[in-house]
N, C-alpha and C positions, 0 to 999 in steps of 0.2 A: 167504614174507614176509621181509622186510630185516632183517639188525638194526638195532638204534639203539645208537650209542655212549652211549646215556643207561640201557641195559636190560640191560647183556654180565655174563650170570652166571659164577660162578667165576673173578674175576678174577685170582686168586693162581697158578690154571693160566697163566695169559697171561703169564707175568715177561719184561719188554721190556728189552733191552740196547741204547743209542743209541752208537753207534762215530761221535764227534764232536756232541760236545757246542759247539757253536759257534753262529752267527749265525741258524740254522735249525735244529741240533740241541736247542741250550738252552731256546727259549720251547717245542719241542716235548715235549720233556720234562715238562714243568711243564703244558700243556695233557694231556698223558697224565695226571697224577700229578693234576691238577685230575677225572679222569673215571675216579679209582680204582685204575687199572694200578699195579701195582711197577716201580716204574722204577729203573734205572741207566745209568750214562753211562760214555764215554771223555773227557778231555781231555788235553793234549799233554805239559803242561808239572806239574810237583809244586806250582807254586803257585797252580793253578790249582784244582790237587786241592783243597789247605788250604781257599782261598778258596770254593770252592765246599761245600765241606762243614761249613765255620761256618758256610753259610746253609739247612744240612739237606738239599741235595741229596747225592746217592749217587753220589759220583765217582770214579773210576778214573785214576791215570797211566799213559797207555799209548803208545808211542809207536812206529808203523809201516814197520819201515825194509825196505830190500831183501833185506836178507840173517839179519837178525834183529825181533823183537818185545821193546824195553825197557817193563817195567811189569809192574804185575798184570793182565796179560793173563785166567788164569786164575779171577782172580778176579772179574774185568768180565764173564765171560762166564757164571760160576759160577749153576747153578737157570734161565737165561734159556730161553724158550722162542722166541719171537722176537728177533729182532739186526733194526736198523735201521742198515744201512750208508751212512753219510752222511760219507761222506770223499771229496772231489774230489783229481784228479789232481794238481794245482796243479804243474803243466807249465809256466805261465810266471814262477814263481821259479827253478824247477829244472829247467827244458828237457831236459836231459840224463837224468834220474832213468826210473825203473820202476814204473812204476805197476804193471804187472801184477806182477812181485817184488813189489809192497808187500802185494799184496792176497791173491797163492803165500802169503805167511809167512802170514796172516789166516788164509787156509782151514784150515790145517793146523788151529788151535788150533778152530776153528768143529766142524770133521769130528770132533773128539775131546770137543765139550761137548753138553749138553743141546738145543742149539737145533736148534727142529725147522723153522722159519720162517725164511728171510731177505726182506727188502723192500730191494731194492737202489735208493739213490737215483741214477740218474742223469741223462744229459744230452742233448736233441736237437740236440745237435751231433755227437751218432753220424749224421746225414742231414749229407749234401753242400750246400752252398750253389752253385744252379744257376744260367743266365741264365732259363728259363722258370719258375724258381720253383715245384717240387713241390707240389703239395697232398699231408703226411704226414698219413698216419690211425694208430691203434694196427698195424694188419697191414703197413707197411710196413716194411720189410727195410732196416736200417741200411748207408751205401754210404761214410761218411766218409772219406777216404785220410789227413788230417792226422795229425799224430803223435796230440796228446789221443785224435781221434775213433778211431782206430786200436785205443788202448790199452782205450778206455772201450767199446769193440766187444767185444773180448776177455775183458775182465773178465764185460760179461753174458753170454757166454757159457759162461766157468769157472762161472759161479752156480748158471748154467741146469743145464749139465749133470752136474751134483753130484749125486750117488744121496744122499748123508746128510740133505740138507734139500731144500725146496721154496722156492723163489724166486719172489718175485714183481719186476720190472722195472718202477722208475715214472721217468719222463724227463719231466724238467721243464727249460722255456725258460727264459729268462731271470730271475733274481729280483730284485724288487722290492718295499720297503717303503717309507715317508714320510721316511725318513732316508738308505737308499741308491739311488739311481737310477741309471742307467747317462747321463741328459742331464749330469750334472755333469761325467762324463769327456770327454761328443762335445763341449762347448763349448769346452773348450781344446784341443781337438787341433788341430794344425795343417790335416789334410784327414781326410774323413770318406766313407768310399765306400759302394754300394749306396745312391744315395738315393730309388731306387725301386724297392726291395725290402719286403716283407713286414716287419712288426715280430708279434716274437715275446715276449711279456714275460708274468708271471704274479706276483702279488703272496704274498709269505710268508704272508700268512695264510689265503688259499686253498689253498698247499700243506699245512699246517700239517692244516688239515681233508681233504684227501684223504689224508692217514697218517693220521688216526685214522678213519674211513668203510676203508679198504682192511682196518684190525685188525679195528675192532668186524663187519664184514660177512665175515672170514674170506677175502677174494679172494686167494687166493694161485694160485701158477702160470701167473701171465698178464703180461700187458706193456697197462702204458698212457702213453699221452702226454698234459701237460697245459699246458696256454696259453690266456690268456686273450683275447676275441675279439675283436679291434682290426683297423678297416677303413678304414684308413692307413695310406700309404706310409711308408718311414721318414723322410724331406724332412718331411712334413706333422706328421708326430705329434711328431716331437723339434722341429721350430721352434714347434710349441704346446706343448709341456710345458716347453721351454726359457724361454718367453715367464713361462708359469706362475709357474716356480720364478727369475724375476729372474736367467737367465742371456742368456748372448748367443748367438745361433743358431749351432750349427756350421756349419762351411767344406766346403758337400755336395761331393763329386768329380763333376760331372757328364760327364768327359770318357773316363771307362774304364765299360763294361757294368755294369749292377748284377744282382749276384747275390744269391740269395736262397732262401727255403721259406717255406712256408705252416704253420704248426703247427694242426691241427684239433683241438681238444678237446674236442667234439661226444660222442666213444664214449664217453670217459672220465664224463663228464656225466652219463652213460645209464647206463652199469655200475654206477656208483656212488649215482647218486640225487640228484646233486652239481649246486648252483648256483655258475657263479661270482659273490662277490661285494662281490669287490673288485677295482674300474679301478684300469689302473695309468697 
């Protein structure tokens, strides 16, 4: 029988560590600490710490580099039994940088704390963008050659294969809420390629509930993918979403191959017990 995140005894056993406290980390946070969990978090910056912590969340400055860890590292991670690692590459500020160094320094201090759990957030852009356009399921085997997808390949794999903890791998498409969307950026670009390619997108508060369904049901050691299930090319869906939201259609390439994947979140659906249910 399931758990319910409404039922999860002993929840002081469970102490949850979020490594990024951001866009997706922070209302996750708070939907944890709303369902009883001890929560604590990472943020980047010291004033973020302050600010956060006049408003009673449990924040850490921690700050991830290549070569070292600035912050209470120790302390962020200090009783946690679970770590929710939720830090992206961010490759195209700093194209040059190391993600896997950033994530090398992390482990080190992860291998020496209590945590017994990791839930690594990541990204289906570990999958190649093809011209036949894959159908990816949970068991497909990440093939990305790009730098990100490269790096973010590697990383699950340091996770995976880490004796001190058990990892679970969750890889999430695109994110989307009512405020960010990804048609705001294709409207002004000057071209916009793959316009019949697959659209892969899944809304934050979908995510938001498959992290807490993957805690409260214990699934750890596994890998899933999740997307929400849009049966529109990308041409079709962004010049109606664009319509929607009062912008101007993007400038499709129709004259180079559209490449693309299929994200299925079909198992994910089924492992978990999980509705999606929020269109994006």
């Amino acid at each position: 029988m399931k758990t319910s995140i409404f039922n999860v005894k002993n929840m002081s056993k469970n102490n949850i560590c979020i490594v990024g406290l951001g866009w997706l980390g922070l209302p996750l946070y708070k939907r944890l600490v709303g369902l009883n969990y001890l929560c604590k978090g990472s943020t980047t910056s010291i004033e973020k710490e302050k600010n956060f912590k006049s408003k009673g969340i449990s924040a850490y400055q921690v700050k991830i580099k290549e070569t070292e860890i600035e912050g209470d590292i120790e302390g962020c991670l200090k009783d946690s039994k679970i770590i929710i690692l939720n830090i992206p590459p961010g490759l195209r500020r700093n194209p040059d940088s190391s993600y896997i160094a950033k994530i090398e320094q992390l482990l080190v201090y992860i291998k020496n704390s209590s945590v017994e759990k990791v839930l690594y957030i990541s990204s289906t852009s570990v999958f190649e963008d093809e011209e036949h356009f894959p159908i990816i399921i949970n068991s497909t085997l990440p093939n990305a050659t790009s730098k990100a997808g490269l790096q973010l390949r590697k990383v699950e794999e340091l996770l995976k294969n880490s004796m001190e903890f058990e990892t679970t791998i969750l890889r999430f498409s695109g994110l989307v809420d009512q405020r960010r969307h990804p048609a705001t950026m294709m409207s002004k670009r000057a071209s916009v390629g793959n316009p019949n390619a697959p659209v892969n997108l899944i809304h934050r508060e979908d995510c938001i509930k498959i992290i807490t369904e993957i805690v409260a049901q214990k699934k750890w050691g596994i890998t899933l993918n999740a997307s929400y299930p849009i049966a529109k090319t990308k041409k079709d869906y962004y010049n109606k979403t664009c319509k929607q939201l009062n912008l101007s259609n993007p400038n499709f390439d129709h004259k180079t191959v559209s490449k693309g994947k299929k994200i299925k979140g079909n198992e994910t659906k089924e492992e978990l017990g999980f509705a999606y249910k929020h269109p994006v």
